[in-house]
N, C-alpha and C positions, 0 to 999 in steps of 0.2 A: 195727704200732706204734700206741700211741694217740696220738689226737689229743689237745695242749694245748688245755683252753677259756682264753679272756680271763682271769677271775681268775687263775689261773697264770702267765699271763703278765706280769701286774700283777706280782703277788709276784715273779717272779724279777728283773723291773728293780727292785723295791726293795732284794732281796737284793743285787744286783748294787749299788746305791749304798750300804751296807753294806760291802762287800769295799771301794770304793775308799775308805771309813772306817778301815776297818781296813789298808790299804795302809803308812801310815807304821809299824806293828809288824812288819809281815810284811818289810819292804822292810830293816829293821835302823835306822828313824832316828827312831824311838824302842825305849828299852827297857821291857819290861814287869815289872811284880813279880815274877812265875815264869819259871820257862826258856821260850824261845820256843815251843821245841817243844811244850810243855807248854801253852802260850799259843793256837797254833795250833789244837790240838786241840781245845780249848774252844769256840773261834770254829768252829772247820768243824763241830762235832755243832751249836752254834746253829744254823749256817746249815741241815745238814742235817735236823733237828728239824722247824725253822719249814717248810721244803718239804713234809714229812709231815704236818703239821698244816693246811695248804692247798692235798692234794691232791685234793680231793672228794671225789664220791662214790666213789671208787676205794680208800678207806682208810676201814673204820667207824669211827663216831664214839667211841667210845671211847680206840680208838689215836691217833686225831688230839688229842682231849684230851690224854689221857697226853704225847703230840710236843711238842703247846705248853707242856703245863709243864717239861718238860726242855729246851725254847727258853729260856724266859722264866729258868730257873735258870741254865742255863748261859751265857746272855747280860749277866744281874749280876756273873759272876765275871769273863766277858768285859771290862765296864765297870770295874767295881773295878780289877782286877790291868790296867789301863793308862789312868791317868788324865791322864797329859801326849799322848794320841790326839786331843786337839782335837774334829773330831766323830765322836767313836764314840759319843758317846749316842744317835746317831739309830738306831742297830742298835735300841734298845729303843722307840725312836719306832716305828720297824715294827714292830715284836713286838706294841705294841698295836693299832697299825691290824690287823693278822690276827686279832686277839682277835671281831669282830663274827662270823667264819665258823665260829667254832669252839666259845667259849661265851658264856654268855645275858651283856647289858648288867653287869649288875651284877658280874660277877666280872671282867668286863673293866674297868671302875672302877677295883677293887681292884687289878689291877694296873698301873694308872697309875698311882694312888697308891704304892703299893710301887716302882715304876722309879724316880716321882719322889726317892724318898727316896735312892736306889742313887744317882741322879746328884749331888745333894747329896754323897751320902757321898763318891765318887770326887772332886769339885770340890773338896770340903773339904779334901782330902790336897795341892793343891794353890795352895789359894790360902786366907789366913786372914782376909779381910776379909768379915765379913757380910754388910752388905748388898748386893755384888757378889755373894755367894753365893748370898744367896737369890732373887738376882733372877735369876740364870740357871736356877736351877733352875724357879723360876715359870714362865719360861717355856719350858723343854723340858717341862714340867708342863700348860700352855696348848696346844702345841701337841698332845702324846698325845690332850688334850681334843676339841680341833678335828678331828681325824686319827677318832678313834674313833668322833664321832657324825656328823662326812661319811659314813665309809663304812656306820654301820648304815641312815641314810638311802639311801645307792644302794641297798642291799642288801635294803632293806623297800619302794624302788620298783621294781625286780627283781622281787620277790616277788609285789607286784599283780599287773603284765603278767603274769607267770605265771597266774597266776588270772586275768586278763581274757581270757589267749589259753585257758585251758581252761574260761570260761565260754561264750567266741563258741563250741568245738568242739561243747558240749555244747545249746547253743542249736542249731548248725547241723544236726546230729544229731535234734535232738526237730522239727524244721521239718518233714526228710526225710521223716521217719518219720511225723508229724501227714498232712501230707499225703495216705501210703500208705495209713491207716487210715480218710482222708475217703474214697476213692476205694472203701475194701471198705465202707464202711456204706453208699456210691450204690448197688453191688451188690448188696446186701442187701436194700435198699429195692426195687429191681427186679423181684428172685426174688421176693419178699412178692406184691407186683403181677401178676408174674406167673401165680403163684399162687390170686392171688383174685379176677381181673378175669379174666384167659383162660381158667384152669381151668374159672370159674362157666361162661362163655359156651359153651367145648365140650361143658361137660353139658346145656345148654340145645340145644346144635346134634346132641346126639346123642337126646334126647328128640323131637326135630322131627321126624329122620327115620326114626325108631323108630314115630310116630305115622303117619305119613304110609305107611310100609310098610305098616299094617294096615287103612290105610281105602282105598276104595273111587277109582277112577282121579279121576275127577271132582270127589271130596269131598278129597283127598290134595293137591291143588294151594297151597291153605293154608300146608299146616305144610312144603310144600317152600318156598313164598317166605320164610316167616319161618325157614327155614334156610338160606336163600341171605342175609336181610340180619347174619342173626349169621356165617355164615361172612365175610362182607365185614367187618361187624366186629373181628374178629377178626386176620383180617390186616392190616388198620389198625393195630389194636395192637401188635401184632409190628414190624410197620413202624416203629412209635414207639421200643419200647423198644431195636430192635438199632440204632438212630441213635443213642438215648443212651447206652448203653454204646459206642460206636465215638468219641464224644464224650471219654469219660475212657477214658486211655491208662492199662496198668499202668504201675507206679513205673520209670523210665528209670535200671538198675542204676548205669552209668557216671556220670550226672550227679548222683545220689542221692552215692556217693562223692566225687566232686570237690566238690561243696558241702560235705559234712562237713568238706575241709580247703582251702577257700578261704579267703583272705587272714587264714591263722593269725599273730598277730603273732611274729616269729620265727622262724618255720619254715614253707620251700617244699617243699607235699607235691603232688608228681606222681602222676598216678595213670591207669592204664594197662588199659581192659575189653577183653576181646576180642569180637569182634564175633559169634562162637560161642556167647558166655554169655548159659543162658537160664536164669535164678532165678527161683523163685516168690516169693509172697509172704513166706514163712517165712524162708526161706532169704535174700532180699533184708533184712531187719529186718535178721538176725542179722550179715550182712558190713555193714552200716549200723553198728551197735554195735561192732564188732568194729574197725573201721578208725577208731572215735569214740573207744576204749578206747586204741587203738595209738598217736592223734594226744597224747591225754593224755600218756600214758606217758612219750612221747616230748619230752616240754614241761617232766615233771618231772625223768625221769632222764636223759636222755642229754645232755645239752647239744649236740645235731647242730642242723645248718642246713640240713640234705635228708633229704627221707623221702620213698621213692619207693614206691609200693601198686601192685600188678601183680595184677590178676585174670584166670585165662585155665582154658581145656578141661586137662585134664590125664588122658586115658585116661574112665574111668566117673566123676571126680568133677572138680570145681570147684577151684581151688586157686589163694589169695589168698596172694601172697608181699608183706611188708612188711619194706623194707631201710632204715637212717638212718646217717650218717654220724656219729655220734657215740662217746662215750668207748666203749660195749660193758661189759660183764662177763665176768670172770674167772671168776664164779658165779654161775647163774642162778637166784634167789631168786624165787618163786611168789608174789607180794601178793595182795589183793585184785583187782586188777584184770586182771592173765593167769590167775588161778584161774577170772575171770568168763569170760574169750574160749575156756577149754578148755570149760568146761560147755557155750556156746555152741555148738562144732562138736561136742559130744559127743551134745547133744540132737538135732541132726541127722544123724546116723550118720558122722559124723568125728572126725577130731583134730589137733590142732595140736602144732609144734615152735618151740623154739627156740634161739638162736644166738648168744650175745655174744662172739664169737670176734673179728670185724671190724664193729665199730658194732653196733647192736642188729636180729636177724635173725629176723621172726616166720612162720612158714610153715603152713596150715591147708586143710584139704582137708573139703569135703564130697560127699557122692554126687550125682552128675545124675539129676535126676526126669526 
């Protein structure tokens, strides 16, 4: 079963003070313009509408659309056909508070403006003095206002943190990695040296005693010193360089991980290396991006508060399981960013799976070099 995130939650306690709006029709003490039943049914497709319309990512946006405007319709008629309900216009107060989750500012306006006018109308049946009319309406008018641009502001400060926790992931990610690729140019630098300083010297120490073989006992002694001080040389240097390579350690797979998803705002990602797993450099990058891809993902679609990374041995290959506690999928659509993690284990002679059966379930396997 899925989990409810917080806006959901939000929404059903307003639904919920809604139904005790609409209690005096339901209850028989007041009567509405149409048959009850007929009254009823109106109000339970609002309610059930507006649900649909705020149930994220679990419903596309289109259908959620289409929900809220068969809310927002069917919530006027609601209004209208019981105008002695006291406060049922607040049904249409929520109807626009939902408006920021579903569509842009401006048509959410429009329908303030348009509710307001509905309350008006239904006030009007009731009471014929102006300017008691217009001032209620003004301000169930006020309030829709207040109601609409509080929640687009939660919902646009929401939306940074998102972006700030999937900027930190992506920072923490390029740090790992910066790192990895200082430590292969030390390497690099090395081998050059190696290369050009030892190599010179052993041709210098094999010319010595190349000379020294052909001359004469006496006359030979020479080119054997000056190849005993290039072989001393030489292992000096040796000496040097395997201290500085024993100096820089390769990339530490498990901590390379855990810092990609440390102190992500929002979400606690545990992560789990076995003391078995031995990655090379490639293959280390690539579960680096791979778990920086998962952390995103997971920031933007799932609304979980646990993501647990499990890297361990698994027979001939490696295999990184990522589990989140969140809403899951019904259908698992390939974006850009799991299209990236498949080509990733594809270019290392694996493949990856996925699972939105129970929260979102990423599982990828590469070969043990």
């Amino acid at each position: 079963m899925r989990r409810m995130g917080l806006d959901e939650w939000s929404g059903l306690a307003m639904l919920l003070v809604c139904v005790g709006a609409a209690s005096p029709v339901v209850v028989g003490v007041v009567d509405p313009d149409v048959p009850v039943p007929v009254w009823v049914g109106l109000f339970l497709t609002t309610m059930m509408a507006a649900l649909t319309a705020v149930a994220g990512t679990t419903v596309r946006p289109v259908r959620r659309r289409v929900a809220y405007g068969t809310a927002v319709l069917a919530g006027w008629a609601v209004v209208v056909t019981a105008p002695q309900a006291g406060l049922l216009p607040i049904l249409l107060v929520v109807l626009a508070a939902f408006g920021p989750e579903v569509v842009r500012l401006p048509a959410n306006l429009v329908v303030v403006a348009l509710n307001t006018v509905v309350i008006g109308v239904a006030m009007g049946r009731i009471n014929d003095v102006g300017l008691q009319l217009g001032m209620a309406a003004a301000f169930y008018g006020l309030i829709q206002l207040a109601t609409v641009f509080s929640v687009t502001a939660v919902r646009r400060e929401k939306q940074l943190r998102r972006e700030l926790a999937r900027a930190h992931v992506d920072l923490q990610a390029a740090s790992v990695l910066l790192a990895g690729s200082a430590r292969t140019a030390e390497r690099l630098r090395i081998s050059r040296e190696l290369h050009d300083l030892i190599g010179h010297q052993l041709t210098v120490l094999t010319l010595e005693l190349e000379a020294a073989r052909h001359r004469p006992a006496d006359a030979a002694g020479a080119h054997v010193e000056r190849a005993n001080r290039v072989a001393r040389d030489v292992l000096a240097d040796v000496r040097s360089t395997v201290g500085t390579l024993r100096a820089g350690p390769a990339t530490d797979l498990a901590e390379a991980l855990r810092a990609v998803g440390r102190d992500v705002p929002g979400l606690a990602v545990t992560v789990e290396v076995g003391d078995d797993v031995l990655a090379d450099e490639e293959q280390t990058a690539a579960l680096v991006r791979t778990v920086q891809e998962i952390v995103t993902n997971t920031l933007r679609h799932a609304g979980a508060r646990r993501l647990r990374v499990e890297v361990a041995v698994d027979g001939a290959t490696i295999r990184l399981t990522a589990t989140d506690d969140g809403q899951g999928a019904t259908e698992v659509v390939e974006g850009n960013g799991l299209r990236g993690i498949a080509e990733r284990f594809a270019a290392l002679g694996g493949a990856v799976e996925y699972d939105g059966g129970a929260g979102f379930r990423v599982v990828g396997r590469v070969p043990r070099r």
